[in-house]
C-alpha positions as CSV (number, residue, x, y, z in Angstrom):
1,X,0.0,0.0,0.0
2,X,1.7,3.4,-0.5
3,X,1.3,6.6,1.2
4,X,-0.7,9.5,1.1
5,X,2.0,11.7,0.3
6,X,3.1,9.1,-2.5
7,X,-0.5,8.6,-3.8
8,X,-0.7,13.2,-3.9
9,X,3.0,13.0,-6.0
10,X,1.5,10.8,-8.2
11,X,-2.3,12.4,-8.7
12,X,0.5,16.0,-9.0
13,X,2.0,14.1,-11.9
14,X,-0.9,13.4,-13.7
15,X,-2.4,16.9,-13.9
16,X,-4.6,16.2,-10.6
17,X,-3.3,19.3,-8.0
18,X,-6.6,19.6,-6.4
19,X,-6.8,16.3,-5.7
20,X,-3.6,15.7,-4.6
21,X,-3.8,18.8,-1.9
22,X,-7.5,17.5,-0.8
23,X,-5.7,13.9,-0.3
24,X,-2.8,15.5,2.1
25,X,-5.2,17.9,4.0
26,X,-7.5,14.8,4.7
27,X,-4.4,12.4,6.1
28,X,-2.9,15.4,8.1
29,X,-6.0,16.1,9.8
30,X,-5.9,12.3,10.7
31,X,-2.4,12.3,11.9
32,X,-0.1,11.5,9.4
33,X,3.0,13.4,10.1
34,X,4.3,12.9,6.2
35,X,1.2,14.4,4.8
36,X,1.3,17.3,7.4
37,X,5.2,18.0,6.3
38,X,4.0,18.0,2.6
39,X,1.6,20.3,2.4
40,X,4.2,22.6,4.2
41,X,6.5,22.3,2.0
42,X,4.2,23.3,-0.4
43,X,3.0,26.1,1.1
44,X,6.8,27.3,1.0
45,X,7.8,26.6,-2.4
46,X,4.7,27.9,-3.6
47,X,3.6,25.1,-5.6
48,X,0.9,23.1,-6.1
49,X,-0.5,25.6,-3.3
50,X,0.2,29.7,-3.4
51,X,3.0,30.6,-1.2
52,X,1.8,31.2,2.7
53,X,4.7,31.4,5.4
54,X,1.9,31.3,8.1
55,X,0.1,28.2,6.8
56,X,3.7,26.4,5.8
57,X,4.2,27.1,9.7
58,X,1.3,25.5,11.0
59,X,1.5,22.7,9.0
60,X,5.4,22.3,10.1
61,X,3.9,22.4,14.1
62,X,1.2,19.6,13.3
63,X,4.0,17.5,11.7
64,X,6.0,18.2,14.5
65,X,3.5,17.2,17.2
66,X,2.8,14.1,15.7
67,X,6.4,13.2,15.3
68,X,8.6,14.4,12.2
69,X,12.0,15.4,13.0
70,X,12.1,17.1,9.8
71,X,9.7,19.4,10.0
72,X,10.8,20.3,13.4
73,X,14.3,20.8,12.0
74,X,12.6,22.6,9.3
75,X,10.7,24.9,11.9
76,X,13.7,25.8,13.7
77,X,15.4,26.8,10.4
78,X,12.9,29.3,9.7
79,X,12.6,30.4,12.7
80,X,16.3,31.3,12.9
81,X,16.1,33.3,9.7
């Protein structure tokens, strides 16, 4: 079975963005750290989702609090800068 954040990659690759953000948003609400880091990183590059430092932040605390050392790294990088 793959992941959420696999399954989103691949509906991105297709021409599916919607989906793919509707798909990451659902598993983060349910816990899934890997989803929660994604949309994130999203929100910070700016793509599939417009750019939002506030929104890439809170998704980087929900990763956090259910267990991603990235995104915590990733939190403490922005907050640094």
């Amino acid at each position: 079975m793959t992941s959420p954040v696999e399954r989103a990659t691949a509906l991105l690759q297709q021409g599916s963005p919607d989906d793919a953000v509707a798909l990451c948003q659902d598993a983060a609400a349910g816990g899934d750290a890997a989803a929660a880091l994604q949309l994130a990183n999203w929100y910070l590059i700016g793509r599939p989702l417009a750019r939002d430092l506030p929104l890439a932040r809170r998704w980087l605390q929900v990763a956090t609090q259910n267990g991603n050392a990235d995104a915590a790294l990733t939190e403490v990088a922005l907050t640094a800068n």
